[in-house]
C-alpha positions in Angstrom: 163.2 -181.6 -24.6 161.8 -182.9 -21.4 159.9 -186.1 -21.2 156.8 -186.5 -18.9 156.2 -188.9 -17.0 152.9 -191.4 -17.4 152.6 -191.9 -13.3 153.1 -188.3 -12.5 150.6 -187.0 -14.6 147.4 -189.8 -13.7 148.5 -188.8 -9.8 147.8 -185.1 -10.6 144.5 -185.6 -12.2 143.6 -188.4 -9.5 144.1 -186.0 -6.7 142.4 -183.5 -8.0 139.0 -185.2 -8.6 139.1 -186.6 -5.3 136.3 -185.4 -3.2 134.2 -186.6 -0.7 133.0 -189.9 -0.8 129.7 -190.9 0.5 130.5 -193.5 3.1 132.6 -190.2 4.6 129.6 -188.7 4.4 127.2 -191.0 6.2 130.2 -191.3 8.7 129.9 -187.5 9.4 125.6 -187.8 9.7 125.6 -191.0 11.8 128.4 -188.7 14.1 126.3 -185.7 14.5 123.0 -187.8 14.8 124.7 -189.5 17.9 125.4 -185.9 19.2 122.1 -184.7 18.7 120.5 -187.7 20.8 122.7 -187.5 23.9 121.8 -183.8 23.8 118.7 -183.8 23.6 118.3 -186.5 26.3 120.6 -184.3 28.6 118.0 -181.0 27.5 114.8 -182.6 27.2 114.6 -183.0 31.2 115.8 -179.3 31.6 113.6 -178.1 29.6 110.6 -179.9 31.5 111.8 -178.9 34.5 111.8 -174.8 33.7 107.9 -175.3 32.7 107.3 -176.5 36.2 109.3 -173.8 37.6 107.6 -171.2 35.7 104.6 -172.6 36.4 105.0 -172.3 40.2 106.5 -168.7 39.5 103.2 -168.0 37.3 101.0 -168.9 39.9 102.8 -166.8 42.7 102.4 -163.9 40.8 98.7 -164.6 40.7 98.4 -165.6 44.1 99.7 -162.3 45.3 97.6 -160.1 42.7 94.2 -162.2 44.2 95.1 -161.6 47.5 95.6 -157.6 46.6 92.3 -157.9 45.2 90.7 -159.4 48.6 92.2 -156.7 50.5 91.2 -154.0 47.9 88.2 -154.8 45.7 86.5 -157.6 47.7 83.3 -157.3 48.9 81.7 -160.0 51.6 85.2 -162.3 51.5 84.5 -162.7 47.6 86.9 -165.5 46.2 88.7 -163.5 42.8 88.5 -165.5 39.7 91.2 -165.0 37.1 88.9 -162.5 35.2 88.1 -160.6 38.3 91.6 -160.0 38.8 92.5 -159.0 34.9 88.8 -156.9 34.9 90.3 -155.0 37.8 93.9 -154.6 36.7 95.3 -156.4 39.2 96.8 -158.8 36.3 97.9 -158.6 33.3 95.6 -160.3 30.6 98.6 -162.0 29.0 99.5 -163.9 32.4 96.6 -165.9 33.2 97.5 -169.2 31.4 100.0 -171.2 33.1 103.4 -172.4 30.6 100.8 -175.5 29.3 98.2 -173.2 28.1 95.6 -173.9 30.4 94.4 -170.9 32.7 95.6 -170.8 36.5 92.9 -172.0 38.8 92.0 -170.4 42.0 90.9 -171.7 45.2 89.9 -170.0 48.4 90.3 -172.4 51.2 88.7 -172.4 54.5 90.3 -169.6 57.0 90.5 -167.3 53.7 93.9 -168.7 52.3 94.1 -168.3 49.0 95.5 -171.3 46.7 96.4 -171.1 43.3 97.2 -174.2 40.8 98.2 -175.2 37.1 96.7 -178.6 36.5 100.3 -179.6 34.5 101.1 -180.7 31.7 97.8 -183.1 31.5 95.7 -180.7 31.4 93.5 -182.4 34.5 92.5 -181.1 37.9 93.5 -183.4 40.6 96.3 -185.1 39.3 99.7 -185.7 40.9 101.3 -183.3 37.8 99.2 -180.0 39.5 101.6 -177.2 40.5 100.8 -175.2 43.5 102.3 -171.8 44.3 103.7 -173.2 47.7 105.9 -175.4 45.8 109.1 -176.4 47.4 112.3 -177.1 45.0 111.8 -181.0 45.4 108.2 -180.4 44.6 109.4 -179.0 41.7 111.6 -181.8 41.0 109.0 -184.8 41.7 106.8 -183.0 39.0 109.3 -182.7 36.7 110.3 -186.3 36.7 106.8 -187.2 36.0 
């Protein structure tokens, strides 16, 4: 006959109810909350920067489609407003608001240039956060880091 051993069997049963405690636990969400953080502090300006960007590309595209419109549909050196342009086709209806959801402004200057803008993320017309479509990379930049 064989005789158990005492120690051998508790070690068995001991090693197989052990699990996951809940300081390893915490351990593992304070770790992946610290990852999380510096990521999103590393994204966060990226992803500010790509709304000025396609801002800037937004109101390019509307710049060119009011000046085909002066050329084309003008009459008397008419400045287009964004519903001119999407009345006459010139512009898609889904492309007037700039990436802040406010609608593209346009502005005919004096010596017919035609200027468009995005007032930015505030929302407000004449503030240093309004995106042209002239914009120069470290315009794009300077807005950005606003």
């Amino acid at each position: 006959m064989s005789t158990v051993n005492l120690n051998d069997v508790l070690k068995k049963i001991r090693s197989r109810r052990r699990g996951v405690t809940l300081v390893e636990v915490l351990i593992v969400v304070a770790i992946m909350a610290v990852i999380a953080g510096g990521a999103t502090l590393l994204v966060f300006p990226q992803f500010r920067k790509a709304k000025v960007e396609a801002a800037k590309v937004g109101a390019d595209a509307v710049k060119q489609a009011g000046e085909l419109w002066m050329n084309v549909d003008a009459e008397g050196g008419a400045c287009p407003t964004v519903k001119d342009l999407v009345d006459s086709k010139k512009l898609d209806a889904k492309k007037t608001d700039d990436p802040f959801g406010q609608p593209y402004r346009i502005v005919c200057e004096e010596g017919g240039d035609l200027r468009v803008y995005s007032n930015g993320r505030d929302g407000k017309e004449g503030t240093p956060d309004d995106i042209r479509d002239d914009f120069k990379p470290s315009d794009i930049k300077r807005v950005a880091d606003l």
